[in-house]
BAFIDREN-512100 format. One record per atom (N, C-alpha, C, O): residue number from 1; residue in three letters; atom name; x, y, z. Coordinates in nm, 2 decimals. Layout:
# residues N
<NUM; "ALA"; "CA"; <X; Y; Z>>
...
This chain:
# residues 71
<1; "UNK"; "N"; <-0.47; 1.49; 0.32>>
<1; "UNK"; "CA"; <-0.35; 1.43; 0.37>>
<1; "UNK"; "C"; <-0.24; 1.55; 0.37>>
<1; "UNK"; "O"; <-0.23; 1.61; 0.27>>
<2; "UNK"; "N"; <-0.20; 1.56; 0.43>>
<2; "UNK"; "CA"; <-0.05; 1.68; 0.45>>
<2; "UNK"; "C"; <0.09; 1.60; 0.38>>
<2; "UNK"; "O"; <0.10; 1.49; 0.34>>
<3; "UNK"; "N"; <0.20; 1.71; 0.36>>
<3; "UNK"; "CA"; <0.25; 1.64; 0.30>>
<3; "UNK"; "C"; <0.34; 1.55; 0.36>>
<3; "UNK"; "O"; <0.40; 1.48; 0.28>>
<4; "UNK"; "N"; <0.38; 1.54; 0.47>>
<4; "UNK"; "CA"; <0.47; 1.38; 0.54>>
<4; "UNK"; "C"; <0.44; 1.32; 0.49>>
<4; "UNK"; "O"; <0.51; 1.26; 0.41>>
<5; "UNK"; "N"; <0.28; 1.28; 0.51>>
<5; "UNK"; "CA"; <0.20; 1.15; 0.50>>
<5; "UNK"; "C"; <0.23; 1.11; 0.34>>
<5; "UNK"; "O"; <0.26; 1.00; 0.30>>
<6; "UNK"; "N"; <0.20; 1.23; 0.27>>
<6; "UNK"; "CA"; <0.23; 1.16; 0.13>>
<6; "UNK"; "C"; <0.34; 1.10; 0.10>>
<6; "UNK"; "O"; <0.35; 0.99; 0.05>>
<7; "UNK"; "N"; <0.50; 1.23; 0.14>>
<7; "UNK"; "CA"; <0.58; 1.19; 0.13>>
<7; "UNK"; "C"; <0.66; 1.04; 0.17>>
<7; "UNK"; "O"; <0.76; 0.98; 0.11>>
<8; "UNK"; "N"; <0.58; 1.00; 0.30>>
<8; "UNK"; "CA"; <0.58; 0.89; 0.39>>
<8; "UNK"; "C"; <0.53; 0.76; 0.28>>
<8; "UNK"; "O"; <0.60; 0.66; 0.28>>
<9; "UNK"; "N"; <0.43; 0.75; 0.22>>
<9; "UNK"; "CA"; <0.39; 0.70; 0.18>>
<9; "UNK"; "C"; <0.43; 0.69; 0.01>>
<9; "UNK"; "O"; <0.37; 0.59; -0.05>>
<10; "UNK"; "N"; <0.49; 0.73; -0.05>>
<10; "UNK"; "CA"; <0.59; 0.76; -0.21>>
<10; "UNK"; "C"; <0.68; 0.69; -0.20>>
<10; "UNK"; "O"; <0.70; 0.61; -0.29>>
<11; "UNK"; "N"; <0.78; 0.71; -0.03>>
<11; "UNK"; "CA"; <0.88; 0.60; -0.02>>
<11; "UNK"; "C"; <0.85; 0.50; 0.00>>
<11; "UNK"; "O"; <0.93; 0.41; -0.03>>
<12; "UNK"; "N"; <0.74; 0.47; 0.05>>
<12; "UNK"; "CA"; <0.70; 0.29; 0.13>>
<12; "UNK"; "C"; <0.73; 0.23; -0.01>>
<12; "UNK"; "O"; <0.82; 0.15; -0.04>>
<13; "UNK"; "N"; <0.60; 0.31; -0.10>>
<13; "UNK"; "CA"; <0.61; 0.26; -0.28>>
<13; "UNK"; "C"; <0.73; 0.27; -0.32>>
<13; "UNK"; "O"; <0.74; 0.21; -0.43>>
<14; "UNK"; "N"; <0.82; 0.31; -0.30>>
<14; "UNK"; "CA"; <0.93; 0.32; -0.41>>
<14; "UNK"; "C"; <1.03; 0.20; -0.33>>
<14; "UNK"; "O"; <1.10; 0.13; -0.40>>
<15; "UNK"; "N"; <1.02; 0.19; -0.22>>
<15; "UNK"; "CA"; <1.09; 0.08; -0.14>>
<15; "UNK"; "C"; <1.06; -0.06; -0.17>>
<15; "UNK"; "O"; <1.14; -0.15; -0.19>>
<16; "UNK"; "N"; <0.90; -0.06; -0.16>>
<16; "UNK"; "CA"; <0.84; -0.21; -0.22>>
<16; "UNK"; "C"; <0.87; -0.21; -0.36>>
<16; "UNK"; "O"; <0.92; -0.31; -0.39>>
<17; "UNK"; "N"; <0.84; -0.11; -0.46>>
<17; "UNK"; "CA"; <0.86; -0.13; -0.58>>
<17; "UNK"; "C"; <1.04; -0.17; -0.61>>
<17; "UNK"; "O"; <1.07; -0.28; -0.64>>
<18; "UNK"; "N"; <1.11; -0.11; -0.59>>
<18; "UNK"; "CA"; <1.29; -0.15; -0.59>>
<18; "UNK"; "C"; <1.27; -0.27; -0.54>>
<18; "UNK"; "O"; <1.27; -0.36; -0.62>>
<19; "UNK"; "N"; <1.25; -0.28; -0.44>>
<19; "UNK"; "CA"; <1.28; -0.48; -0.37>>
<19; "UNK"; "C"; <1.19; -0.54; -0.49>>
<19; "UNK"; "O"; <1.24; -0.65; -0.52>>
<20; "UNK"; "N"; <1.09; -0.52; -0.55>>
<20; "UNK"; "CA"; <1.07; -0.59; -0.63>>
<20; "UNK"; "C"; <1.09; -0.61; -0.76>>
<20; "UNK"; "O"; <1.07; -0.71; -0.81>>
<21; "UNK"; "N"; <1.14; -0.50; -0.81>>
<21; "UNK"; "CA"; <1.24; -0.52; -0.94>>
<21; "UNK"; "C"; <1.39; -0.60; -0.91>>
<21; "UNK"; "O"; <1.44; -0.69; -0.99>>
<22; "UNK"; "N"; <1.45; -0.56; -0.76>>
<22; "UNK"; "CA"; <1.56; -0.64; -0.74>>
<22; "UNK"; "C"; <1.53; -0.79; -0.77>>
<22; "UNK"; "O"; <1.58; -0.87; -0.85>>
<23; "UNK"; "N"; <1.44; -0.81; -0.67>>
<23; "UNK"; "CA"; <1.37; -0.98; -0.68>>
<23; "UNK"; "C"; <1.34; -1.04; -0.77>>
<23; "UNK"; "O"; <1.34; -1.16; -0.78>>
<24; "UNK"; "N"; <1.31; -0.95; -0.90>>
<24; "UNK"; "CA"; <1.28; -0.96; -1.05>>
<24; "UNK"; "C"; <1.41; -1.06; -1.08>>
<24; "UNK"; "O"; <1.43; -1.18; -1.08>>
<25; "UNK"; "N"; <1.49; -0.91; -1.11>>
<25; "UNK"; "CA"; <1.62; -0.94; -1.16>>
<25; "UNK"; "C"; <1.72; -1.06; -1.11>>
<25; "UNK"; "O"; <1.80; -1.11; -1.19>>
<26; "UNK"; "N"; <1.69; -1.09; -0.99>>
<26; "UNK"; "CA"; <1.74; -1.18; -0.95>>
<26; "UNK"; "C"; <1.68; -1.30; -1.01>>
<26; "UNK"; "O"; <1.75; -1.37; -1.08>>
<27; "UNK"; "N"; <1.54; -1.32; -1.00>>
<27; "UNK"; "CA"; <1.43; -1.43; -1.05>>
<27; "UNK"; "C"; <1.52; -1.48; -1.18>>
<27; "UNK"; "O"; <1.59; -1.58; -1.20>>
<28; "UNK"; "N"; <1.50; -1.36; -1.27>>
<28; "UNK"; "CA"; <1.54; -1.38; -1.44>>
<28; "UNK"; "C"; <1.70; -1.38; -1.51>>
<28; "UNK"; "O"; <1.74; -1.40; -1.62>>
<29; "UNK"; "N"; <1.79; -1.37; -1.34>>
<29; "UNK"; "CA"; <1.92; -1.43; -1.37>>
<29; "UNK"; "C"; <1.96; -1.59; -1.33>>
<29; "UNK"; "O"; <2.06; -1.65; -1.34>>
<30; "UNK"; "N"; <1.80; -1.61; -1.27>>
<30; "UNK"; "CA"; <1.81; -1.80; -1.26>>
<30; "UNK"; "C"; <1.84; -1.83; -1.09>>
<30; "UNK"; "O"; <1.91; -1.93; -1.06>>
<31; "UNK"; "N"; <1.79; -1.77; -1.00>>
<31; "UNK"; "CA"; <1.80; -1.81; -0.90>>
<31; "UNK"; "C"; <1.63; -1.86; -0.86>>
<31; "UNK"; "O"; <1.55; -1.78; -0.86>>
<32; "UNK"; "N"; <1.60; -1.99; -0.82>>
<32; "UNK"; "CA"; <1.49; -2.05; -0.79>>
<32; "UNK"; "C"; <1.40; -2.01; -0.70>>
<32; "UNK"; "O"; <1.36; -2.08; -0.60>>
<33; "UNK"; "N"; <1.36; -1.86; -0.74>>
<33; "UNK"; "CA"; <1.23; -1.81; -0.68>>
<33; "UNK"; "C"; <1.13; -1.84; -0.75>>
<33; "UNK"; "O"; <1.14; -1.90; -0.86>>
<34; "UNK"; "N"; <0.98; -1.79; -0.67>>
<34; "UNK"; "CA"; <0.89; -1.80; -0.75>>
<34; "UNK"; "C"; <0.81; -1.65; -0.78>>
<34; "UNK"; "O"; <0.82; -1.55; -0.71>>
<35; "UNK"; "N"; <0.74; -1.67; -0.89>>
<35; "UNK"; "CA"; <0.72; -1.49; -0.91>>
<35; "UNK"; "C"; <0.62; -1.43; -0.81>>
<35; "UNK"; "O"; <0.57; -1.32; -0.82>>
<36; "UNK"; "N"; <0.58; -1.55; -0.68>>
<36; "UNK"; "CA"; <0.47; -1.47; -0.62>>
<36; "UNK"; "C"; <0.58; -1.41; -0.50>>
<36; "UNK"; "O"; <0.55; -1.32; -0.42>>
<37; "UNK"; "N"; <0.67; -1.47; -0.50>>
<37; "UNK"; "CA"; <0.81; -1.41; -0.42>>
<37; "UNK"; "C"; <0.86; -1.24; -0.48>>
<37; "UNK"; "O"; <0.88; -1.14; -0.41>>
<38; "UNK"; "N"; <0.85; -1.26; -0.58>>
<38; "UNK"; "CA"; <0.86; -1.15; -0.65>>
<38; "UNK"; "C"; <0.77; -1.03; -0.65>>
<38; "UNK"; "O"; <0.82; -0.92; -0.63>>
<39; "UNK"; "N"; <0.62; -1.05; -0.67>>
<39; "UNK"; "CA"; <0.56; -0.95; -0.64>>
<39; "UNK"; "C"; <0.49; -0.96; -0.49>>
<39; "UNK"; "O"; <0.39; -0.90; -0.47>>
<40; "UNK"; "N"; <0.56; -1.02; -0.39>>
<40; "UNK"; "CA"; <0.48; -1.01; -0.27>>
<40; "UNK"; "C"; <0.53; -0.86; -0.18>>
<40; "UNK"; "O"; <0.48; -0.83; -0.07>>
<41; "UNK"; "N"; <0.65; -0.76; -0.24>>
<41; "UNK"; "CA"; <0.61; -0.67; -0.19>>
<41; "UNK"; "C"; <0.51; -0.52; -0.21>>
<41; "UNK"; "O"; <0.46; -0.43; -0.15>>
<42; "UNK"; "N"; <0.52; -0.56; -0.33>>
<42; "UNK"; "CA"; <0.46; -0.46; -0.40>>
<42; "UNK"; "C"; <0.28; -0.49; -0.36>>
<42; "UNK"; "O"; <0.20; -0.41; -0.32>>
<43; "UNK"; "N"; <0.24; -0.63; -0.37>>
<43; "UNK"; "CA"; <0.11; -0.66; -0.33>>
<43; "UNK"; "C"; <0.07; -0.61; -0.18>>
<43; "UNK"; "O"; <-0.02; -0.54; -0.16>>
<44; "UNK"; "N"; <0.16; -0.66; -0.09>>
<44; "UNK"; "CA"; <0.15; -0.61; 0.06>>
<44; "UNK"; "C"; <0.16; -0.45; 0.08>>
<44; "UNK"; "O"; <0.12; -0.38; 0.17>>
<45; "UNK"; "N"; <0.23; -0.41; -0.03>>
<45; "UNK"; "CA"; <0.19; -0.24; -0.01>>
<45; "UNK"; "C"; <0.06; -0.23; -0.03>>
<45; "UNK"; "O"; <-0.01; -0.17; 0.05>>
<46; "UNK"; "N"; <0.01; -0.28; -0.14>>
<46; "UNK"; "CA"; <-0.11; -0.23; -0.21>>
<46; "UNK"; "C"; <-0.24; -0.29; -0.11>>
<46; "UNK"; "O"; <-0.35; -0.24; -0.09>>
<47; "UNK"; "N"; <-0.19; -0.40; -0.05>>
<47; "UNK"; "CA"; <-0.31; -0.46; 0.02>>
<47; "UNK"; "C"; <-0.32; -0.34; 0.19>>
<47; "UNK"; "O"; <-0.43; -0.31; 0.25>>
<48; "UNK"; "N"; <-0.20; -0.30; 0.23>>
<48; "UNK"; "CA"; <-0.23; -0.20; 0.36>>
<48; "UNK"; "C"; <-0.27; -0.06; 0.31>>
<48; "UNK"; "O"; <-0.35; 0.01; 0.37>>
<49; "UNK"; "N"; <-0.23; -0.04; 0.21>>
<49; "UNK"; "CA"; <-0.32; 0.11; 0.17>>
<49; "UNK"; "C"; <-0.44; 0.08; 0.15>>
<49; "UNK"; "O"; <-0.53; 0.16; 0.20>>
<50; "UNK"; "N"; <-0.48; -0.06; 0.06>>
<50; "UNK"; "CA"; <-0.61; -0.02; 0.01>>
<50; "UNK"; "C"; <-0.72; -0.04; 0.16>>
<50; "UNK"; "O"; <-0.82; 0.04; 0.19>>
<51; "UNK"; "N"; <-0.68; -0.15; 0.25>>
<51; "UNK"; "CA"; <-0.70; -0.11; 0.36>>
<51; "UNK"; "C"; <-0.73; -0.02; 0.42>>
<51; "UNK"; "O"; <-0.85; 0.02; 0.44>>
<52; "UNK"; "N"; <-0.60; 0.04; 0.46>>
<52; "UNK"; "CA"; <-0.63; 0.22; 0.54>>
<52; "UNK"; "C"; <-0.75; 0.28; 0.47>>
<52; "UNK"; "O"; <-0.85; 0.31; 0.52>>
<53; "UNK"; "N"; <-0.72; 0.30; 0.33>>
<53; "UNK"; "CA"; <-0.85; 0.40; 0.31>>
<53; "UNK"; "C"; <-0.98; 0.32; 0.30>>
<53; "UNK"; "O"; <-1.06; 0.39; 0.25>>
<54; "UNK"; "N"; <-1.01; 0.20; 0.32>>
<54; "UNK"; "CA"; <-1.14; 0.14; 0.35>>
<54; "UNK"; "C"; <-1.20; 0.18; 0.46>>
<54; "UNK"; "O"; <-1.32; 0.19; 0.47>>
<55; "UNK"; "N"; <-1.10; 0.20; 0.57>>
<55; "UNK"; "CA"; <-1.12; 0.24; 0.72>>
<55; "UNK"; "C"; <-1.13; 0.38; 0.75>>
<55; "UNK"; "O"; <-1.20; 0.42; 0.84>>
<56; "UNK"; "N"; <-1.05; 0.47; 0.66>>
<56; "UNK"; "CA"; <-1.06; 0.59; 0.64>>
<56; "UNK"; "C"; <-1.20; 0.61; 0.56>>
<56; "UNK"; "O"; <-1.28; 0.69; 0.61>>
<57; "UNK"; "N"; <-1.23; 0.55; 0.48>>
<57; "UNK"; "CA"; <-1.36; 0.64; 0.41>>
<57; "UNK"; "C"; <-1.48; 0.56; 0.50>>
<57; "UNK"; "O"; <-1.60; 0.60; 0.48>>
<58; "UNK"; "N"; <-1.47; 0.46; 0.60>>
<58; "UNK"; "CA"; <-1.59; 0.40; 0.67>>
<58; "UNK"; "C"; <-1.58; 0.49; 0.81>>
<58; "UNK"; "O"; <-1.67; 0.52; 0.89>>
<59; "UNK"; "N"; <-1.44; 0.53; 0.82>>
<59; "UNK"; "CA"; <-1.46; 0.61; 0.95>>
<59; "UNK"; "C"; <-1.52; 0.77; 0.91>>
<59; "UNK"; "O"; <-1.57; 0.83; 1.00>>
<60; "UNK"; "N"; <-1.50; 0.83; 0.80>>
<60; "UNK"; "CA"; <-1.56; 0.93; 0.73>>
<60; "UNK"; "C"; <-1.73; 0.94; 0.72>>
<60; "UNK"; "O"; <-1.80; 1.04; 0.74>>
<61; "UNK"; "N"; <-1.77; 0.82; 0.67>>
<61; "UNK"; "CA"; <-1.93; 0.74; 0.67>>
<61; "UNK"; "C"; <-1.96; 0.80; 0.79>>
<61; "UNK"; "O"; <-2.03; 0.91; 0.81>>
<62; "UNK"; "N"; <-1.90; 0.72; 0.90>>
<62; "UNK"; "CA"; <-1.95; 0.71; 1.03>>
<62; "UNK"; "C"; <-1.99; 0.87; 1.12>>
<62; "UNK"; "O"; <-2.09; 0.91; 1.18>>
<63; "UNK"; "N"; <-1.83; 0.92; 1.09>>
<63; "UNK"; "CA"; <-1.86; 1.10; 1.11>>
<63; "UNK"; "C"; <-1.97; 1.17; 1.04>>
<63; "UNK"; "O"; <-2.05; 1.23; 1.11>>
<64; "UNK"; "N"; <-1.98; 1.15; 0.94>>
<64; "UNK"; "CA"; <-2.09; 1.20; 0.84>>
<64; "UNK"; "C"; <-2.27; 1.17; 0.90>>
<64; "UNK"; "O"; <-2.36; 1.25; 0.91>>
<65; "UNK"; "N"; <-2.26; 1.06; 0.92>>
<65; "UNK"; "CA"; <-2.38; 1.02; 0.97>>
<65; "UNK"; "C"; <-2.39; 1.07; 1.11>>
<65; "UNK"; "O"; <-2.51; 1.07; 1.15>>
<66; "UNK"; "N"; <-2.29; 1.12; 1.21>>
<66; "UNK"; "CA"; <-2.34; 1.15; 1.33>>
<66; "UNK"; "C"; <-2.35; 1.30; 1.32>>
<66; "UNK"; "O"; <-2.45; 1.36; 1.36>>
<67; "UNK"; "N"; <-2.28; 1.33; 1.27>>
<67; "UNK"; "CA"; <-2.28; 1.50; 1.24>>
<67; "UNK"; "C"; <-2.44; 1.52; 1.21>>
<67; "UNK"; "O"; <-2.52; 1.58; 1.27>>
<68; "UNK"; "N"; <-2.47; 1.42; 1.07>>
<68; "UNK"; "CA"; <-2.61; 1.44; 1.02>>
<68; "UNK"; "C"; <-2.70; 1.43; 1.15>>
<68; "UNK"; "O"; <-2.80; 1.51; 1.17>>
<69; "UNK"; "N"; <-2.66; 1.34; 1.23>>
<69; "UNK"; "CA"; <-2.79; 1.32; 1.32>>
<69; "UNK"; "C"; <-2.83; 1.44; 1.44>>
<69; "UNK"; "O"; <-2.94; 1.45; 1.50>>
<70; "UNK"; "N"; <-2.70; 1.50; 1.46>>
<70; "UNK"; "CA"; <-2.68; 1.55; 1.57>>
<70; "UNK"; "C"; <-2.77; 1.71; 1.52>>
<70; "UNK"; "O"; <-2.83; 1.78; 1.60>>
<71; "UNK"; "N"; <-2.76; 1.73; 1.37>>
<71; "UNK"; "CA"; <-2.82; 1.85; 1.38>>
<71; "UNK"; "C"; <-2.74; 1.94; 1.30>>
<71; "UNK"; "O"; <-2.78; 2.06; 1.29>>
């Protein structure tokens, strides 16, 4: 990965992570959320990365194996 990508991807986390401490904070000064309200940004980060690189290391497999075949 180069470094945008990383950089690109440090803020997504630090973006979901803050909205979810805010949501916290709000939660635990008594406003009637629920805590899956709370951690649903931080989960949806973790659910599209871990994604991407399922698709990244299956599209990796895939290169791997043609390369192998081709010789």
């Amino acid at each position: 990965m180069d470094d945008k990508k990383i950089g690109l991807l440090t803020y997504m986390f630090v973006a979901a992570l803050s909205l979810s401490m805010i949501l916290a904070i709000v939660k635990l000064v008594g406003v009637p959320i629920t805590w899956f309200a709370v951690v649903l940004p931080v989960a949806t980060y973790l659910v599209i990365i871990f994604s991407l690189m399922l698709i990244g290391s299956i599209a990796g497999i895939v290169m791997s194996i043609q390369k192998n075949m081709r010789g």
